[in-house]
NUDOLO-996766 format. One record per residue (C-alpha): x, y negated, z negated. Coordinates in steps of 0.25 Angstrom, whole numbers. Each point is the difference from the previous one (the first is absolute). Layout:
REM residues N
R       u       v       w
R       X       Y       Z
...
END
This chain:
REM residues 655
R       u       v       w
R       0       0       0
R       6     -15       3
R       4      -7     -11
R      -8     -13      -1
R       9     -12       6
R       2     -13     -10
R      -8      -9       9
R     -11       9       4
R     -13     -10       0
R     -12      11      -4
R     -12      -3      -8
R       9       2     -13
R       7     -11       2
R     -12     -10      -1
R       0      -4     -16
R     -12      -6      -7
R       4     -11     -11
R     -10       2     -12
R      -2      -9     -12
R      12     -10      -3
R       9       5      10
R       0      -9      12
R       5     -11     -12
R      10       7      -3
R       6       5      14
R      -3     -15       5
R       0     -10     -13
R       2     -11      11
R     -12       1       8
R      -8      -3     -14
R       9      -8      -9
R      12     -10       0
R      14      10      -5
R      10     -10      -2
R      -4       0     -15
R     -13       4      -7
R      -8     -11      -1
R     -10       2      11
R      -4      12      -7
R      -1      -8     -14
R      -8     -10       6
R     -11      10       2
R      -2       2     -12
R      -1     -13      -3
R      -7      -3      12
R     -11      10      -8
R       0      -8     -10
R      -2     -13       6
R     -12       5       9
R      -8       3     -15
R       5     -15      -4
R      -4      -7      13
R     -14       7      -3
R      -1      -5     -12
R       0      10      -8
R      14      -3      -8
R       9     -11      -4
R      14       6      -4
R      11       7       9
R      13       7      -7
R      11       4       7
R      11       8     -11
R      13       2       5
R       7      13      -8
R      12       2      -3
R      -1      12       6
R      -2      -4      14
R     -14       1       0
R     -11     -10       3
R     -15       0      -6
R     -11     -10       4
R     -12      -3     -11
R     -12      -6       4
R     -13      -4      -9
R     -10       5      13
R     -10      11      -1
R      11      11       1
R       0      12      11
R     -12       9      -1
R       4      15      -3
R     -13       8       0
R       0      12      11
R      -1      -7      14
R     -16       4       7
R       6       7      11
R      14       5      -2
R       0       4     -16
R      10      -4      -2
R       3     -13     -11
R      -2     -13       6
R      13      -5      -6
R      10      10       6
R      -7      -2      15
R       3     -14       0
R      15       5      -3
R       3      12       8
R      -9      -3      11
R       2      -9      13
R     -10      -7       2
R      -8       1     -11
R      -5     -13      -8
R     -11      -8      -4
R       1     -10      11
R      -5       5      11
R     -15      -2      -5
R      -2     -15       5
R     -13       1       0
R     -11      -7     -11
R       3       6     -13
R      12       4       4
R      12       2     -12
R       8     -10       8
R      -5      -9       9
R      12      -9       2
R      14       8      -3
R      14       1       6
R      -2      14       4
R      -5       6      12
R       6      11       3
R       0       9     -14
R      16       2       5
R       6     -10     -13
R       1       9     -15
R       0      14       8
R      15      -8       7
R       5      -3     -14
R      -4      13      -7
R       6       8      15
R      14      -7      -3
R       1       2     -15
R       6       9     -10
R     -10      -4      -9
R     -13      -7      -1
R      -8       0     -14
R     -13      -7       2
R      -9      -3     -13
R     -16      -5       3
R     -10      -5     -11
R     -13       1       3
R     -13       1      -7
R       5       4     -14
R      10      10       6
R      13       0       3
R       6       9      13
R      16       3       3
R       7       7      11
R      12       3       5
R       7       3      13
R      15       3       4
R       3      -2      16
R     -16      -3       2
R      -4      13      -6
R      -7       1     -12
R       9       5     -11
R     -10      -2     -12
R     -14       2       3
R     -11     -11      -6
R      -2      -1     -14
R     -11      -8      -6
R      -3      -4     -14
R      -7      -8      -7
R       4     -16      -1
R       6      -3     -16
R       1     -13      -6
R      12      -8       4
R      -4       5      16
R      -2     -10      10
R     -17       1       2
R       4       1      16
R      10      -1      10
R      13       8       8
R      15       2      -3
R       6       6      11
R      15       4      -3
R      10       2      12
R      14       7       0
R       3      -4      16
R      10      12       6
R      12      -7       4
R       2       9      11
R     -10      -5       9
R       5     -14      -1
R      14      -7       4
R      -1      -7     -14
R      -6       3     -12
R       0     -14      -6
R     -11      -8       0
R       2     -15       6
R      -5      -6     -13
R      -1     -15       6
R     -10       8      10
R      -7       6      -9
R      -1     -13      -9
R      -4      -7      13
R     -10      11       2
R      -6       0     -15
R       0     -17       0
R      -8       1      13
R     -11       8      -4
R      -2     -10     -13
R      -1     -10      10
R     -10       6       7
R      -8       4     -13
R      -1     -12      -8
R      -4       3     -14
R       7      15       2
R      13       3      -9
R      11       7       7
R      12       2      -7
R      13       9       2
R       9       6     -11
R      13       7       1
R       5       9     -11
R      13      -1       4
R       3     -15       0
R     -10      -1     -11
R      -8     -13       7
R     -14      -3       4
R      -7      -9      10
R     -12      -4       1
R     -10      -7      11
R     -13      -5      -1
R      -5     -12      10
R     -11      -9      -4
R       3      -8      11
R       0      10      11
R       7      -2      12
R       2     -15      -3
R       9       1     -11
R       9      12       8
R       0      -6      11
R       5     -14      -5
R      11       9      -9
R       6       6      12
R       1     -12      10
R      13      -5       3
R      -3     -14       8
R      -8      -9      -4
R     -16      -2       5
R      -3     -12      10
R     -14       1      -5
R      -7       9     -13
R      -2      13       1
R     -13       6       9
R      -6      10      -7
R     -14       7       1
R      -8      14       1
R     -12       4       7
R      -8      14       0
R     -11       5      10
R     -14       1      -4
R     -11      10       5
R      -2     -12       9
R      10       1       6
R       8       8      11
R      11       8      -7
R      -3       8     -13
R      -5      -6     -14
R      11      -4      -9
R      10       0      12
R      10     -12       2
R      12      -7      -5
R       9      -9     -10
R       8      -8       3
R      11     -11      -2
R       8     -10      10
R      12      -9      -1
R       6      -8      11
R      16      -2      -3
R       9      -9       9
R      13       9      -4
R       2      11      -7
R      -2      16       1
R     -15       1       3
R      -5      10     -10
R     -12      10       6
R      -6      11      -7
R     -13       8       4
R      -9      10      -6
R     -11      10       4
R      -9       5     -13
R      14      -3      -8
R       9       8       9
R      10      -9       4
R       2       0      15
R      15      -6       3
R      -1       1      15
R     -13      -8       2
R     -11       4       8
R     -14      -4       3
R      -4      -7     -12
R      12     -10       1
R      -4      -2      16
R     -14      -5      -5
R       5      -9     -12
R      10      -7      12
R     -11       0      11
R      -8      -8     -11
R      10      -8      -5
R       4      -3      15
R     -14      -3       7
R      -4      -9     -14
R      14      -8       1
R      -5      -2      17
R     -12      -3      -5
R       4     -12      -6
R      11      -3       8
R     -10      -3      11
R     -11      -6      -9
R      11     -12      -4
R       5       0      14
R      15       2      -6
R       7       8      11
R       9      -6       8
R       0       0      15
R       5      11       6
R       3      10     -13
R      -7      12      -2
R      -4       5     -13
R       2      17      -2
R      -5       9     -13
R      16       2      -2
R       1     -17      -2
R      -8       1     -10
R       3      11      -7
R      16      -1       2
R       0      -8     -14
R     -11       8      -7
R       4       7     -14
R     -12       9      -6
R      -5      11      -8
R     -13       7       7
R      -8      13      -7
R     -10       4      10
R     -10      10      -5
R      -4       8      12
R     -12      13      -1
R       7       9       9
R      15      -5       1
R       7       8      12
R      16      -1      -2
R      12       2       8
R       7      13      -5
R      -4       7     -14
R      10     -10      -7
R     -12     -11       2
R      10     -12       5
R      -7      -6      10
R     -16      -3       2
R      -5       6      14
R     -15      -3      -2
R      -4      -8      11
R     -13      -7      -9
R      10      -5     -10
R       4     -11      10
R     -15      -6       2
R      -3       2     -16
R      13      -8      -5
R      -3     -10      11
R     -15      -3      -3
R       3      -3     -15
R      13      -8       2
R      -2      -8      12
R     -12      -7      -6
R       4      -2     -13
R      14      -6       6
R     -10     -10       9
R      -6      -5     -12
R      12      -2      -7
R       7      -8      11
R     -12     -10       2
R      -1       0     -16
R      13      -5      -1
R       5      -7      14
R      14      -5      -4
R       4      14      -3
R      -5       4      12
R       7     -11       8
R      15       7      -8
R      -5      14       3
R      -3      -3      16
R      13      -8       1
R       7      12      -5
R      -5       9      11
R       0     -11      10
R      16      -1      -4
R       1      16       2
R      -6      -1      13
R       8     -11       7
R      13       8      -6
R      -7      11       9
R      -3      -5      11
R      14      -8       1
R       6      15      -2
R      -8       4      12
R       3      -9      10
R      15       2       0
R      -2      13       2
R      -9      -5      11
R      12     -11       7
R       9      13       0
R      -9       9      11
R       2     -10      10
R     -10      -4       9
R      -3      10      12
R     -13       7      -4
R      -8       8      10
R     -14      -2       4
R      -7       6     -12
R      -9       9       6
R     -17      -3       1
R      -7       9      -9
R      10      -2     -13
R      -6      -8      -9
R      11      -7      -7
R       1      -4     -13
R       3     -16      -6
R      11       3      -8
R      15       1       5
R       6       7     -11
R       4      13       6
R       4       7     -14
R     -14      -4      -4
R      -8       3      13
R      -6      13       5
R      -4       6      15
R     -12      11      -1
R      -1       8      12
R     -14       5       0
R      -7       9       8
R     -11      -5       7
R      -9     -13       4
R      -9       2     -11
R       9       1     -12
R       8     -10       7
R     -12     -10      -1
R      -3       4     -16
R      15       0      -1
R       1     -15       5
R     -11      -3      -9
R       4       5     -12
R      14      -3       0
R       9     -10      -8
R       2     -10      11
R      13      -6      -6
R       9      13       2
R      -8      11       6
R       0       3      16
R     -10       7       8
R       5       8      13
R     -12      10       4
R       4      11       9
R     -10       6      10
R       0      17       1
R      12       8      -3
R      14      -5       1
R       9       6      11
R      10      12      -7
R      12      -6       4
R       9      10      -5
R       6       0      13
R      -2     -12       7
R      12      -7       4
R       3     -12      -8
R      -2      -9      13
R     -13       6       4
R      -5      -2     -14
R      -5     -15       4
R      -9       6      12
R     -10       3     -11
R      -9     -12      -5
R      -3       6     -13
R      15       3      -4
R       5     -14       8
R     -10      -7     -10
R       5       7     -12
R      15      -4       4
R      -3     -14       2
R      -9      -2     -11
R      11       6     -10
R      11      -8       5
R      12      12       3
R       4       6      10
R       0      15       4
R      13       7      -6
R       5      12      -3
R       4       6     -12
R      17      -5       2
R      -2     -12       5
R      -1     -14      -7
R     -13      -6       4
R      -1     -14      -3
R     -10      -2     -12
R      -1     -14      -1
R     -13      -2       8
R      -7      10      -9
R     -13      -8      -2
R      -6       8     -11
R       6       7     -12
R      -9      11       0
R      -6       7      11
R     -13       9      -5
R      -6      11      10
R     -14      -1      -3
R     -10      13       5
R     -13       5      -4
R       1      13     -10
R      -3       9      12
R       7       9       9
R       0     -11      11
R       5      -9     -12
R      11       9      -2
R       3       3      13
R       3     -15       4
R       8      -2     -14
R      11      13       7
R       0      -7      13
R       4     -13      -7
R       9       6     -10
R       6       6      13
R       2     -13       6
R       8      -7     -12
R       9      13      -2
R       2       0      13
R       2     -13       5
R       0      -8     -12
R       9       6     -10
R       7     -10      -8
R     -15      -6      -3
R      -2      15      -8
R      14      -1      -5
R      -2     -14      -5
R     -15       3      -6
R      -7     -10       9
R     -10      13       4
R     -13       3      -9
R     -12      10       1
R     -13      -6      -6
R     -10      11      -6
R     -15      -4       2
R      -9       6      -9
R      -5      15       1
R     -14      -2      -7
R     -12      -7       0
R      -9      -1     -10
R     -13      -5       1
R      -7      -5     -13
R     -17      -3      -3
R      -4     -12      -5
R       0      -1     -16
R      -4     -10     -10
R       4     -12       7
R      11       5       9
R      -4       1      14
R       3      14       7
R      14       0       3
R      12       6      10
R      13       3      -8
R      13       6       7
R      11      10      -6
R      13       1       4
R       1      15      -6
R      -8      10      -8
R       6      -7     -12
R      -5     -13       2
R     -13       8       5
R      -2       5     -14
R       2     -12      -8
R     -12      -6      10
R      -8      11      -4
R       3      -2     -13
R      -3     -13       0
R     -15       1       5
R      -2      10     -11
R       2     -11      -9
R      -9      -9       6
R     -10      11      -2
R      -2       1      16
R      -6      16      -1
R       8      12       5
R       1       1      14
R      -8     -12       5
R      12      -4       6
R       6       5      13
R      13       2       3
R       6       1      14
R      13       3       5
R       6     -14       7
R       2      -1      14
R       2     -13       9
R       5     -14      -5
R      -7      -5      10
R     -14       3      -8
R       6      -9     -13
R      -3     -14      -2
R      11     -11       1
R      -2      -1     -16
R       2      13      -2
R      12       4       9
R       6     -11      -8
R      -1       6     -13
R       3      14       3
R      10      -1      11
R       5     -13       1
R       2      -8     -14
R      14       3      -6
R      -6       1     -12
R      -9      12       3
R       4       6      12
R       9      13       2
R      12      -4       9
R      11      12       2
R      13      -4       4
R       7       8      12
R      13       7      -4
R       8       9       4
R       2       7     -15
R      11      10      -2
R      -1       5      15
R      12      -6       9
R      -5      -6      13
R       5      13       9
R      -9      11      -8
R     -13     -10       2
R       4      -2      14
R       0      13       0
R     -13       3      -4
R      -7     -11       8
R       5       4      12
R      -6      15      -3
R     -14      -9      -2
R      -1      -9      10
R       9       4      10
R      -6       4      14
R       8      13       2
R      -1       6     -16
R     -14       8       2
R       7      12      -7
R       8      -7      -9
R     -14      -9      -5
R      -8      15      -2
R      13       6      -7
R      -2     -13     -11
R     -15       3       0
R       1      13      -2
R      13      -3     -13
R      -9     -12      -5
R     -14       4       4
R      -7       2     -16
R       4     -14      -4
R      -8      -7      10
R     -13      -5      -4
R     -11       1      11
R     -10     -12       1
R     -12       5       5
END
């Protein structure tokens, strides 16, 4: 009998992760592992969710001597009766189990309705990628403990009944983090005061204090003043006006969910470091999102407001949201029903609502303000108007530098007003109709319109001076500003008019057939535009959903990007008490079929739209030559039905 060889693929060699073991094979697809806080700011991320529902008012965080770190909290502690349906006790699923947690239940009566969590991912992460966890929960007169080591439960629950001198409720959770998972196993403890002092901030009237054993010191926070006093204590420059500050929640009247909304607090320095902190439900998100695009689209469109109203721009400059917002310092808490994050470790906001709900709350209270208090307005508006003259100056001496010989643009581009090429953009959409809804709903300042007709030719092998022969592809060319080139040659790039150039196709097969025939056309042609990331791929939405009337909200047409964004719609109409499946949902075809309003928010606005950048990745240039050649080439039938026949499972078919 033949021995089995070593790299024999059979179904023995497929292998089913169970439990807490994807964390452990792959601790970076869930948390941070340069050091261990990430998976200590779960915890505390636990007990802060209890807080922000008001149902405590005291974080501790103890340090051991040991190494190990337990978080306190005064909330209503972790349930630890038998779960319904997997008998099992509720307080070991939620740490052994992915996925498991009590935040998925948005809906009315639901155990939180406004929580960090989403995914049910956070504790089971700490308790997977620690040698030891203790977690102690007192709940209605009893008090629980367990134990796990490695994420598997080491000392069953024991319950007993609560004595005098125990907390009445509320959770300690102890954590031993295992070094090995982490390339150091000290804690950053200026990030972790930085952490703790935030989540005071954003809780005024909650206690949050940190003591460690070793050093034998405490700290304590508790803000009264909110987001003003930390805000003014972190500064560096001084204010050119006093600090604008606000908060504003929905009502049932309104169009998002009841109770969601923002906080907020503004400072415009003329120097200094700008200091810019955001939060969704108390989990700080350090690269941005959505929810910092809305309080500057708010904070832009008020300033412009008022710019115009006193007639204070002078000739020829033109005001952007980055003027405005170049100088800004702020603090920002968003509280969001259904926050979809970037990546598990939560640091960017993706949900594409957050942008009009920050916005509808601090645009009008910033207007207000302004003509309240004119002078201050005159100071903040001479500061943007500075910014953008500074800009614009930048600009043109970029523009002396291109020289003047420009060819005749070509008719059916719709050019944009701007001549900032780092800040403008060229989208090459398919078809007359999108084109119109795209010339619509576009930023008119920076964004370009150039609508092809049909299917591009496949120019894979098209001589580089027959290429011009085709109007589409002579249009593309002219409209860009570079030449045809291959890939060792030194095109010239200073006539590049736009700083991106975004393919724009419908979610279809067609859609995706004229996005390969384009991408074809720049790797072939235009190679140094890849190389340099000028080239982008814009992804419409893949849903439509279709909403009754309720209340007073007329019936309404929502897109989503991709079943996550899908979901939380879902979710969101279950709030509003819209009845289960009185909705339709329908699977996305044509942007021509979208509004100019709507083609904006989903495709177009920076803020909200999905734009993928084209690169060439770890691939060299001859191994994706390679492969195209075997896909678009005229002579490759075989080769094209030998890839198909390799890679045929991994296609999706859209029927």
């Amino acid at each position: 009998m033949a021995s089995k060889l070593p790299n024999e693929y059979s179904e023995a060699s497929i292998r089913v992760l169970k439990g807490l073991e994807p964390v452990k094979q792959r601790p970076g697809m869930y948390t941070r592992t340069d050091n261990p806080l990430h998976v200590i700011q779960e915890v505390l991320d636990n007990a802060a969710d209890e807080s922000l529902g008001g149902h405590g008012k005291r974080i501790k965080t103890i340090l051991h001597a040991d190494g190990s770190v337990s978080v306190e909290d005064d909330g209503r502690g972790i349930p630890f009766g038998l779960h319904p349906e997997e008998n099992a006790p509720v307080i070991e699923l939620v740490f052994t189990r992915l996925h498991a947690g009590g935040k998925f239940d948005k809906g009315r009566g639901g155990a939180y309705s406004f929580s960090g969590g989403l995914h049910g991912v956070g504790v089971s992460v700490t308790n997977a990628l620690a040698k030891r966890l203790e977690a102690t929960t007192h709940r209605e007169g009893q008090v629980a403990h367990i134990v796990f080591q490695g994420g598997d439960v080491t000392e069953p629950l024991r319950t007993r009944k609560a004595q005098e001198g125990d907390r009445r409720q509320g959770t300690t959770v102890r954590v031993w983090p295992d070094p090995k998972y982490f390339e150091s196993s000290q804690l950053p403890m200026a990030e972790l005061a930085h952490l703790l002092r935030s989540k005071a901030v954003l809780m005024p009237g909650v206690t949050v204090s940190l003591v460690n054993e070793k050093t034998r010191e405490t700290q304590s926070w508790q803000y009264k003043g909110g987001l003003r006093d930390y805000l003014m204590q972190t500064l560096t420059g001084d204010p050119v006006i006093p600090l604008f500050e606000g908060e504003g929640y929905a009502t049932t009247d309104d169009n998002f969910a009841e109770g969601e909304g923002a906080q907020w607090c503004v400072a415009f320095t003329e120097d200094g470091q700008p200091v810019r902190e955001s939060y969704v439900n108390l989990i700080p998100t350090s690269a941005g999102g959505t929810h910092e695009s809305g309080l500057r689209d708010g904070l832009f469109t008020a300033v412009k407001s008022f710019v115009d109203l006193h007639s204070l721009l002078p000739k020829g400059v033109k005001l952007l949201p980055e003027d405005v917002f170049a100088r800004a310092s702020y603090v920002l808490s968003a509280k969001v029903l259904d926050p979809q994050f970037q990546g598990q470790i939560k640091e960017r906001l993706n949900s594409r609502d957050a942008v009009r709900l920050v916005s509808s709350f601090v645009r009008p209270a910033l207007e207000l303000w302004l003509n309240q208090h004119v002078e201050y307005g005159r100071k903040l508006a001479e500061l943007a108007i500075k910014a953008a003259q500074t800009r614009q100056r930048a600009g043109q001496k970029v523009e002396k530098r291109k020289g003047s010989g420009v060819a005749v643009l070509p008719g059916k581009l719709t050019d944009c007003e701007s001549k900032d090429t780092g800040h403008n953009e060229v989208f090459l959409v398919e078809g007359d109709s999108a084109g119109g809804s795209a010339k619509m709903g576009r930023d008119k300042e920076c964004q370009a319109i150039l609508p092809l007709r049909g299917k591009v030719l496949n120019t894979w092998e098209v001589e580089r001076d027959r290429l011009f022969a085709n109007t589409e592809i002579h249009d593309i060319a002219v409209a860009i500003g570079v030449d045809p080139h291959g890939p060792a040659d030194t095109p010239d790039l200073s006539g590049l008019r736009y700083g991106k150039i975004c393919i724009l196709s419908d979610a279809d097969v067609d859609g995706s057939h004229i996005q390969v025939l384009l991408l074809t056309l720049f790797f072939r042609h235009f190679p140094k535009l890849i190389e340099a990331g000028n080239v982008y791929v814009a992804k419409p939405p893949l849903f439509r959903v279709d909403a009754p009337a309720r209340g007073k909200k007329p019936a309404s047409k929502t897109y989503a990007l991709d079943e996550g964004e899908l979901t939380a719609i879902l979710d969101k109409l279950r709030k509003e008490g819209v009845r289960e499946g009185s909705w339709s949902i329908s699977r996305f075809k044509g942007l021509g079929e979208m509004s100019a309003e709507q083609l904006w928010d989903t495709t177009l606005n920076p803020d909200t739209r999905r734009l993928l950048p084209v690169h060439l990745g770890k691939v060299d240039f001859a191994q994706t030559e390679n492969l195209i050649g075997k896909l678009m080439g005229k002579g490759e039938a075989a080769a094209r039905r030998e890839l198909m026949e390799i890679h045929g499972d991994a296609v999706e078919i859209d029927i």
